[in-house]
C-alpha positions as CSV (number, residue, x, y, z in Angstrom):
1,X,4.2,-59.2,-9.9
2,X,4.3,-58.4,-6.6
3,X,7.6,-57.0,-6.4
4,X,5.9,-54.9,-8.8
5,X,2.8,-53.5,-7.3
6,X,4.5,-53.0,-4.2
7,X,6.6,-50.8,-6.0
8,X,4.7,-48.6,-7.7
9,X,2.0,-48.4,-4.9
10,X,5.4,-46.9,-3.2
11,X,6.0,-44.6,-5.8
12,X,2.1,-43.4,-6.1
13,X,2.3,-42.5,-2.4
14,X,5.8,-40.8,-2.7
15,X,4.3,-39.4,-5.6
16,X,1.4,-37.8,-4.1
17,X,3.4,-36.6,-1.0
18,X,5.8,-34.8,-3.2
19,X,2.9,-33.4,-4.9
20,X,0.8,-31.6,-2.2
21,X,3.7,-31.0,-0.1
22,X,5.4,-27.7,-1.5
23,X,7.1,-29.4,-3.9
24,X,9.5,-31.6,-1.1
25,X,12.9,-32.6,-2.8
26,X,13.0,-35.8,-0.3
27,X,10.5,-38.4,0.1
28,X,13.1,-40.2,2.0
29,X,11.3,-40.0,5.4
30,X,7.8,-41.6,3.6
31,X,9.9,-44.3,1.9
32,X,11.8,-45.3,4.9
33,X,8.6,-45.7,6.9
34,X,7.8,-48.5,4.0
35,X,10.7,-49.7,4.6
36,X,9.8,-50.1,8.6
37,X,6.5,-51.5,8.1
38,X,7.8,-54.2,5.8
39,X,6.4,-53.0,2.5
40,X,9.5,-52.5,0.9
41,X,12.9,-53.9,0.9
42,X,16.1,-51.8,1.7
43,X,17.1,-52.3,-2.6
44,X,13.7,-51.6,-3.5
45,X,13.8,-48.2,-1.6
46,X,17.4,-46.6,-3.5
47,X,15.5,-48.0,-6.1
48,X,12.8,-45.7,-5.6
49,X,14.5,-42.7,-4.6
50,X,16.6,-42.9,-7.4
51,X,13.8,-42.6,-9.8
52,X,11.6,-40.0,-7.2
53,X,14.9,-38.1,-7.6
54,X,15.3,-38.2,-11.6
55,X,11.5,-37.4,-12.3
56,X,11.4,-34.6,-9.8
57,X,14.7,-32.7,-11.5
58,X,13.4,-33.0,-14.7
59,X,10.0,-31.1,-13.3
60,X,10.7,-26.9,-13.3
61,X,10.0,-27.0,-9.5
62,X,13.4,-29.6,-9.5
63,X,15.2,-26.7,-11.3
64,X,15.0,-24.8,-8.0
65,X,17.6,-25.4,-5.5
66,X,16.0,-24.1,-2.2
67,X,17.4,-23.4,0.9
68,X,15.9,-26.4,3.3
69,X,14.7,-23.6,5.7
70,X,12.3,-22.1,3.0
71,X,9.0,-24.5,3.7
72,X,7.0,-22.7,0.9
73,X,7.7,-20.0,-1.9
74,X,5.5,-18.0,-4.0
75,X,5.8,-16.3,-6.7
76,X,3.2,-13.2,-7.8
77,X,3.3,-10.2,-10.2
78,X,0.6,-8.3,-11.9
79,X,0.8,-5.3,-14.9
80,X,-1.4,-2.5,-15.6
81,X,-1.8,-0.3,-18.4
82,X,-3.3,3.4,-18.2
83,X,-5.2,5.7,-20.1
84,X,-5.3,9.1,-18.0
85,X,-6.1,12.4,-18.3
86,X,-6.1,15.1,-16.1
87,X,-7.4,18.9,-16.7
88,X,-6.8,21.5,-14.2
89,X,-7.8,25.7,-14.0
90,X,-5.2,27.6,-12.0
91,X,-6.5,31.3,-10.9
92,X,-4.2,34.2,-10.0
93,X,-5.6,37.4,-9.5
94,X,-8.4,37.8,-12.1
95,X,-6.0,35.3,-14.3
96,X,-7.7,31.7,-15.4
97,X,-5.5,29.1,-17.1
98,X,-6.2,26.0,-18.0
99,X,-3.3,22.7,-18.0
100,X,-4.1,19.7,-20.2
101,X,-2.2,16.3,-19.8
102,X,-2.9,13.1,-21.8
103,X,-0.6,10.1,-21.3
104,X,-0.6,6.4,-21.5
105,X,1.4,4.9,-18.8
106,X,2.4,1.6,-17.5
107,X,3.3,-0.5,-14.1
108,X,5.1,-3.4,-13.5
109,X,5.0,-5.2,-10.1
110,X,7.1,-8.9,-9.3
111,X,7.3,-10.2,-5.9
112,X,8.6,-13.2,-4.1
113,X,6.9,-14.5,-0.7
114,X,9.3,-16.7,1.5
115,X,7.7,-18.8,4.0
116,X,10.3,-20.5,7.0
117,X,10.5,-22.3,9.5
118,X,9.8,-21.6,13.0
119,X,7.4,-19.0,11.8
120,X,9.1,-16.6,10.2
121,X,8.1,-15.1,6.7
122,X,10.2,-13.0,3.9
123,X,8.9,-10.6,1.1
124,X,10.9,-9.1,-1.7
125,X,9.2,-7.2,-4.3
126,X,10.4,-5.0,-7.5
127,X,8.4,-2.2,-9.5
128,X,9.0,0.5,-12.4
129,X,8.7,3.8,-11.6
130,X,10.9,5.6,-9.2
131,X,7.9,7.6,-7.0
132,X,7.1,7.2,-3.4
133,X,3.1,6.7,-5.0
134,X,3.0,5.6,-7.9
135,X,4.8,2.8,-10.0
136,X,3.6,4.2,-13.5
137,X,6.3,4.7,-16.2
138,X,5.0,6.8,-19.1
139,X,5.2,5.5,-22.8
140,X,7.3,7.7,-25.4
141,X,9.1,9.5,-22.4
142,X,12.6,8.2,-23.0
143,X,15.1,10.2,-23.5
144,X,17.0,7.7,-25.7
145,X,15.4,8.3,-28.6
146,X,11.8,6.8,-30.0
147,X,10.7,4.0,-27.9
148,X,13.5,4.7,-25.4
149,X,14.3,3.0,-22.0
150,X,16.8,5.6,-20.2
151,X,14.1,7.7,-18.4
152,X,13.7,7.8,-14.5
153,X,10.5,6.5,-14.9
154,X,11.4,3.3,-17.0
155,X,13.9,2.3,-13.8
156,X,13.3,-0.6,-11.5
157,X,13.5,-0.3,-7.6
158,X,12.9,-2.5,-4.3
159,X,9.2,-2.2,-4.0
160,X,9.3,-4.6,-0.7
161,X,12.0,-6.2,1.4
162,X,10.9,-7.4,4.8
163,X,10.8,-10.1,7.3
164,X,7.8,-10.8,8.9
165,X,7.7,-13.2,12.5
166,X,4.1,-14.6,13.4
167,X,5.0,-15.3,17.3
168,X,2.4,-18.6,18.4
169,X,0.6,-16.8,21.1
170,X,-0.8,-18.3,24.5
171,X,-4.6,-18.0,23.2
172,X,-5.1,-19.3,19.5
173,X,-7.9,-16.5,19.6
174,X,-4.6,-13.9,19.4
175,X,-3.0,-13.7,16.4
176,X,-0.1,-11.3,15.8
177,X,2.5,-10.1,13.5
178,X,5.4,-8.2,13.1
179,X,6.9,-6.9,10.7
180,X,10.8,-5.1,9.7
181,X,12.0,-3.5,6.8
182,X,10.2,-2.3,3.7
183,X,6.6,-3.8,4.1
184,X,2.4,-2.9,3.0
185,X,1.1,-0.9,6.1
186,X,0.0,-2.4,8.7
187,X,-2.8,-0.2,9.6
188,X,-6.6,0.4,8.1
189,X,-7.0,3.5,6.2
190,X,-8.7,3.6,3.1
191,X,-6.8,4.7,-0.8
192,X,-7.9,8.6,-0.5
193,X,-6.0,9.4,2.8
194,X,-3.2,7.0,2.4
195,X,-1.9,6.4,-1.1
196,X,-2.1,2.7,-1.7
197,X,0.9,2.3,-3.8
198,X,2.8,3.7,-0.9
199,X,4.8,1.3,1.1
200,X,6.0,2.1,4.6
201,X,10.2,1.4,5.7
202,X,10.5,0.8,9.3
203,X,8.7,-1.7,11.7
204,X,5.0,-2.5,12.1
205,X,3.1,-4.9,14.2
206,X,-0.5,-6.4,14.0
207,X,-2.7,-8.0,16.6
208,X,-6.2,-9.5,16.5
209,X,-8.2,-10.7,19.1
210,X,-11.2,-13.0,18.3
211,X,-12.7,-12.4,21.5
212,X,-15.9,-14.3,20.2
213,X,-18.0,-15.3,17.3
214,X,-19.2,-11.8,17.3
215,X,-17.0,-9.5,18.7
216,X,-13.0,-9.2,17.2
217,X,-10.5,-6.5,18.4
218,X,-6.9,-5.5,17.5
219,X,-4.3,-3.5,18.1
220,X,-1.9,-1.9,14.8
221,X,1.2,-0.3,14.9
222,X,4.4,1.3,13.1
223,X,7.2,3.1,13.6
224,X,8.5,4.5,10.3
225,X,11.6,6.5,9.4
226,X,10.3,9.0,7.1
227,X,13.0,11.0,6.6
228,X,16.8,10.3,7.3
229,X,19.1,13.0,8.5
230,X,22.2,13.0,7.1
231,X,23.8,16.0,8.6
232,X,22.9,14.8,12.3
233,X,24.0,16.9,15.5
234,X,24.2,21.2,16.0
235,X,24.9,22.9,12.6
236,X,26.8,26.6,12.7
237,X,22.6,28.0,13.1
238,X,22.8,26.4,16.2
239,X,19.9,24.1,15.4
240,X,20.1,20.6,16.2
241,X,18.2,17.9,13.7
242,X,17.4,14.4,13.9
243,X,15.8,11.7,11.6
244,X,12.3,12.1,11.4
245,X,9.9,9.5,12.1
246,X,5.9,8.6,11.5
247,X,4.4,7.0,14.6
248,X,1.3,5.2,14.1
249,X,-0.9,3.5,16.5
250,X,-5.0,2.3,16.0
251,X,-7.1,0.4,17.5
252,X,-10.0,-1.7,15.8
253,X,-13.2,-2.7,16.6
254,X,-15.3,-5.0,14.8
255,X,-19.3,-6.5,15.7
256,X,-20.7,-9.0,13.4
257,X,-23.8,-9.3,13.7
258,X,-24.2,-12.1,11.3
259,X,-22.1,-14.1,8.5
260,X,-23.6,-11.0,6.5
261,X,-23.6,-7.9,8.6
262,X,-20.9,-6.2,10.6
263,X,-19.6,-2.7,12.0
264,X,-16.0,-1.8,12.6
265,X,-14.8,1.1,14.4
266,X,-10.8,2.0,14.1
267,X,-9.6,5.2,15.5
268,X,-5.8,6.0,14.6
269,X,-3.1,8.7,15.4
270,X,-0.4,9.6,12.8
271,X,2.0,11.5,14.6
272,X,5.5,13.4,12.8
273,X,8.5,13.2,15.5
274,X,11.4,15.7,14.7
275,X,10.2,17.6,12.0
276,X,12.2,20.8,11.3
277,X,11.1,24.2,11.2
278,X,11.8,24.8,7.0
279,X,12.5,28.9,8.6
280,X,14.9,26.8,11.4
281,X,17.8,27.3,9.4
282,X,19.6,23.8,9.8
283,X,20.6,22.8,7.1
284,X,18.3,20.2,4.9
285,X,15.3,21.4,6.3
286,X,11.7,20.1,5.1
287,X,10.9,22.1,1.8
288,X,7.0,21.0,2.1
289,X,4.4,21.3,4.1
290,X,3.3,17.3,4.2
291,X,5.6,16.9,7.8
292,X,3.5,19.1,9.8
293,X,1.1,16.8,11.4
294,X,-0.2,15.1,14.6
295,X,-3.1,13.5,12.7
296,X,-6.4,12.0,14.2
297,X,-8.2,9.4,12.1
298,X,-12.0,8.4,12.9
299,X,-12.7,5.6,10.6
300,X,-16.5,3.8,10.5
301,X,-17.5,1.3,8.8
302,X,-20.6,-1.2,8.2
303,X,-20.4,-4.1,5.7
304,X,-23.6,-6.3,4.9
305,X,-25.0,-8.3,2.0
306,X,-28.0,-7.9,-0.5
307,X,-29.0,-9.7,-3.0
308,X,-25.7,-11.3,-3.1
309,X,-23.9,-8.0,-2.9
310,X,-21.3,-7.0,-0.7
311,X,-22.2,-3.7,0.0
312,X,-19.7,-1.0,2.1
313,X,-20.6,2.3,3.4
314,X,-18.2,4.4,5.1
315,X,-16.9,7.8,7.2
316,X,-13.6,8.8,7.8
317,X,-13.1,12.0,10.3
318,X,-9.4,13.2,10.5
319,X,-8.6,16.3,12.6
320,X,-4.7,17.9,12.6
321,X,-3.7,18.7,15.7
322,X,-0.8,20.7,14.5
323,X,-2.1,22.5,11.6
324,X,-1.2,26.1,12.6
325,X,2.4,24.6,12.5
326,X,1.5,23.5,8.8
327,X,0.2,27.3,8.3
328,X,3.5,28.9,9.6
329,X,5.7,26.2,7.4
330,X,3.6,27.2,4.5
331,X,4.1,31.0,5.1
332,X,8.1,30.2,5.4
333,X,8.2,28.3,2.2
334,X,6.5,30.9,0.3
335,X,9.6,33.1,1.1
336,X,7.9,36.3,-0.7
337,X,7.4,37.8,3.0
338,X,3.7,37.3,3.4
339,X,1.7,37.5,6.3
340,X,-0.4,34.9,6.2
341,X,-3.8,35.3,8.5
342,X,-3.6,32.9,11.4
343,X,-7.2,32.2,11.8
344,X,-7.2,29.9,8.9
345,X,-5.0,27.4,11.2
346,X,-8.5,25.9,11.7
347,X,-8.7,24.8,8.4
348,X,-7.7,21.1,10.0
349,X,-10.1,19.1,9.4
350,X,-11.2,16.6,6.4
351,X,-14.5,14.3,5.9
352,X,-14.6,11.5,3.7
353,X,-17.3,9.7,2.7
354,X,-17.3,6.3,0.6
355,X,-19.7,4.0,-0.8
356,X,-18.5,0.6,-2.1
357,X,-20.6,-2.4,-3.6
358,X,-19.3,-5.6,-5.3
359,X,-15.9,-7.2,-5.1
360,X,-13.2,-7.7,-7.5
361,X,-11.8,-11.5,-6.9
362,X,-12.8,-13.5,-9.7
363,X,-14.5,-13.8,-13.7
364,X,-17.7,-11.4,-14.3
365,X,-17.2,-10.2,-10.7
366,X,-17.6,-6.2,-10.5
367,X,-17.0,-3.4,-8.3
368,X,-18.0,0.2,-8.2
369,X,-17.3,3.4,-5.8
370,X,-18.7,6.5,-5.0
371,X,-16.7,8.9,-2.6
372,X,-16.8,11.8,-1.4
373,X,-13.9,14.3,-0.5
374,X,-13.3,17.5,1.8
375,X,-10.3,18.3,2.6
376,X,-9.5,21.7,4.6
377,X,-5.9,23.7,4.0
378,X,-3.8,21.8,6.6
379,X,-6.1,18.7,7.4
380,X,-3.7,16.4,5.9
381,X,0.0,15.2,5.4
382,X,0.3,16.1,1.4
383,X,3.0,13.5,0.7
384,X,0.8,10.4,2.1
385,X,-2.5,10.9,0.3
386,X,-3.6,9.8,-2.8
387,X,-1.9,11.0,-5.7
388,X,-4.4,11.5,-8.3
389,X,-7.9,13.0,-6.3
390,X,-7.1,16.5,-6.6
391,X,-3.3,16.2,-7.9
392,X,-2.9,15.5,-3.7
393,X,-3.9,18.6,-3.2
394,X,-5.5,20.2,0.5
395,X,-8.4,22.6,0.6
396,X,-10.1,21.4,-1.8
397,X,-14.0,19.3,-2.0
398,X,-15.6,17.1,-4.3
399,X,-16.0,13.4,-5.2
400,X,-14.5,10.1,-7.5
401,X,-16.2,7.2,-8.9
402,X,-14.6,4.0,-9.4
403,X,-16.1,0.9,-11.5
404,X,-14.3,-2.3,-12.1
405,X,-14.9,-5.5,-14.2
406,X,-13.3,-8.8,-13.9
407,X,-12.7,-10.4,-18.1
408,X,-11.4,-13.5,-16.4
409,X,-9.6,-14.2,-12.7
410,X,-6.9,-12.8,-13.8
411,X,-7.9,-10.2,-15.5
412,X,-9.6,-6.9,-14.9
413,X,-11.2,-3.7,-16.6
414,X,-11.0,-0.5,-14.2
415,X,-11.8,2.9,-14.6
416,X,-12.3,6.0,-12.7
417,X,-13.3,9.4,-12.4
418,X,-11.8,12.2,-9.7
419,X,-12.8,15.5,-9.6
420,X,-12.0,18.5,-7.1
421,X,-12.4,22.8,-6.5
422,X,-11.2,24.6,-4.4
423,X,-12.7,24.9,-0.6
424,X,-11.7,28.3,0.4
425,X,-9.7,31.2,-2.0
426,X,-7.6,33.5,-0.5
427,X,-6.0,31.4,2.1
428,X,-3.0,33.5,0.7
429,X,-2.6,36.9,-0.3
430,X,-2.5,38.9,-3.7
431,X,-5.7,36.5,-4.5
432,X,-3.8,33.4,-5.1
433,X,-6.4,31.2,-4.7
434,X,-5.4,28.7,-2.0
435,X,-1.2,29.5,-2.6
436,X,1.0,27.1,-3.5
437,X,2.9,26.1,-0.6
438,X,5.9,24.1,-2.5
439,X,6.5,22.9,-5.9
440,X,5.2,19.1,-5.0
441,X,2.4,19.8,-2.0
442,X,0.4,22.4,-2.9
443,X,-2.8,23.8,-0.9
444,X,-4.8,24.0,-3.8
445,X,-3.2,26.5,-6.2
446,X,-5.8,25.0,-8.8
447,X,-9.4,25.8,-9.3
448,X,-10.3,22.7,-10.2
449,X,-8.6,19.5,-11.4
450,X,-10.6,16.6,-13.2
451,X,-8.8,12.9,-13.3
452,X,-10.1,10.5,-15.9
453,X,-8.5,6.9,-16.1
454,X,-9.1,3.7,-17.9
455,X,-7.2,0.7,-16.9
456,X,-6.4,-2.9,-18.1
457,X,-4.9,-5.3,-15.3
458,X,-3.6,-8.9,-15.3
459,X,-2.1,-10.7,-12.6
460,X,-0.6,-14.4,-11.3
């Protein structure tokens, strides 16, 4: 009888360890301390690891074989499918058209968090879709037939792939991160004026100081290779190209007043490094616009609580520093030997205003969003900012409301709707309102664009 109970009080506590311990493969080090302090015998122990081993490879966590380095690994994914449509007046002269699109589109998101030892962390993520800013693939576009799978869209690609090093600092009040590879920004900017489903490729760091119970700073930072050179060196032009990179570096600044009230203030430059003239005449050269930018980003923000509500107002000022450089690229891409009048270079700047109550994190929780947008003609870096206010168009004003409902934890209703017109006509001209400045970043060639979308999301 005793034999007995020491037993299985041996296996309850092995049990238990195993349990709350990320799934450990070996108890041996708790059994052998039984063994130490007398509780069991040196027979009893194989015993016991013989049957800790058995139970736990008949569990699905035994089906893994992990590396003994990885401490911790979880698993995450989430789907969403969309309802959108998207309605959009193009003038030309005393010509109005009108461009209808209707679709119902899907994302797919799976991703794999690696936690190591001596502080280091891994990512690896995969999503549909093939676009910089969007994962969506589009139902009924394959080109295999009804119900096809061979379209672009329908592909999957590396969404993440990084390594991530938390240093242990001098101060436990300093907390830092850095970051390598392809990994979530690591700066504060909110879904308008950087695309959320874009993820950066390059390095990044984070710092936060908790300098007291009410004040926090921190320092964030990335170096990011936008765009790789292939044909490096002096081409027969005589022009010389490099890789060009996004430099980003921000400060923050946060007061909390109380467990309920707080103000944050983040400035934040966005600088391009080696961008090529597109009239240069090396070869590859930039066909858009979006490159031309030494960006500065003003971002407030207070957050404070009513009635059980989080509530979030906010302003984001961004001025371009080099936005007659963005005018000029424009006027070269055009290639129709336009003259384009260089006192709309001022046309840098962009406001944005948001309003945010309610949060989205578990059942009957709701959300809901009121923004608005001005954008001036060369304000803003076309390729980074959200893809659906406006189409990502520049020069253009207006506003979005967002509303979101969550069924259960893990699953949410969304829905949205974006609308924009144009700022200034005849930045251009032959009274192209605006003038498209490529095929894919545009300085609002439309009159205005309306976005609706509806949006079921589930997660783990």
């Amino acid at each position: 009888m005793k034999k007995t109970f020491k037993k299985m009080t041996a296996l309850a506590v092995a049990f238990a360890a195993m349990t709350f311990a990320a799934v450990a493969q070996d108890s041996g080090a708790l059994v052998e301390a039984l063994v130490k302090k007398g509780i069991l015998s040196d027979q009893e122990a194989e015993e016991i690891r013989a049957d800790l081993t058995k139970e736990f490879g008949q569990t699905p966590a035994g089906k893994l074989n992990l590396n003994s380095a990885v401490t911790q690994l979880k698993l995450y994914g989430d789907t969403r499918v969309r309802y959108t449509t998207e309605s959009s007046r193009t003038k030309n002269g005393h010509e109005l058209s009108t461009q209808n699109r209707e679709q119902l589109r899907y994302r797919v998101r799976l991703g794999a968090e690696y936690s190591f030892v001596d502080n280091f962390k891994a990512g690896v993520a995969f999503t549909t879709g093939t676009a910089n800013d969007s994962g969506n693939s589009t139902f009924g576009n394959g080109t295999d037939g009804a119900f096809g799978k061979s379209s672009a869209n329908d592909a999957i690609v590396v969404d993440l792939a990084y390594l991530q090093y938390d240093p242990v600092m001098f101060d436990s009040s300093v907390k830092t991160s850095l970051f390598v590879g392809r990994h979530k920004k690591t700066f504060e900017l909110d879904w308008i004026n950087f695309d959320g489903d874009i993820n950066v490729e390059g390095a990044g760091e984070k710092v936060s100081w908790e300098l007291n119970k009410n004040f926090n700073f921190g320092y964030n930072g990335g170096q990011y290779l936008y765009e790789d050179t292939t044909n490096q060196g002096t081409n027969n032009t005589n022009t010389t190209r490099h890789d060009t990179w996004l430099l980003v570096n921000q400060v923050v600044a946060e007061y909390k007043v109380n467990k309920d009230l707080s103000f944050k203030v983040s400035p934040m430059m966005m600088d391009m490094v080696n961008q090529t003239s597109p009239d240069s005449g090396a070869t590859g050269a930039s066909t858009t616009i979006a490159g031309y930018g030494s960006i500065l980003f003003v971002p407030l923000e207070a957050k404070f609580k009513l009635w059980n509500t989080q509530f979030r107002p906010y302003y984001i000022y961004s001025h371009n520093f080099e936005s007659e450089e963005a005018l000029l690229a424009a006027q070269s891409l055009r290639r129709d030997n336009v003259t384009v009048d260089r006192n709309n270079a001022d046309q840098s700047d962009s406001h944005t205003f948001g309003f945010e109550a309610g949060e989205l994190k578990k059942k009957k929780d709701w959300q809901v969003g009121l923004y608005y947008i001005h954008r001036e003609a060369f304000a803003s870096n076309n390729d980074l900012v959200d893809s659906d206010w406006a189409l990502q168009r520049s020069n253009m004003k207006g506003y979005a409301v967002k509303a979101g409902y969550m069924l259960t934890d893990n699953v949410s209703l969304n829905a949205a709707y974006l609308t924009g017109d144009t700022l200034q006509d005849h930045i251009f001209p032959n009274n192209v309102v605006g003038g498209a400045a490529s095929n894919t970043n545009q300085i609002a060639d439309r009159s205005r664009v309306e976005v609706f979308q509806l949006d079921v999301n589930w997660k783990f």
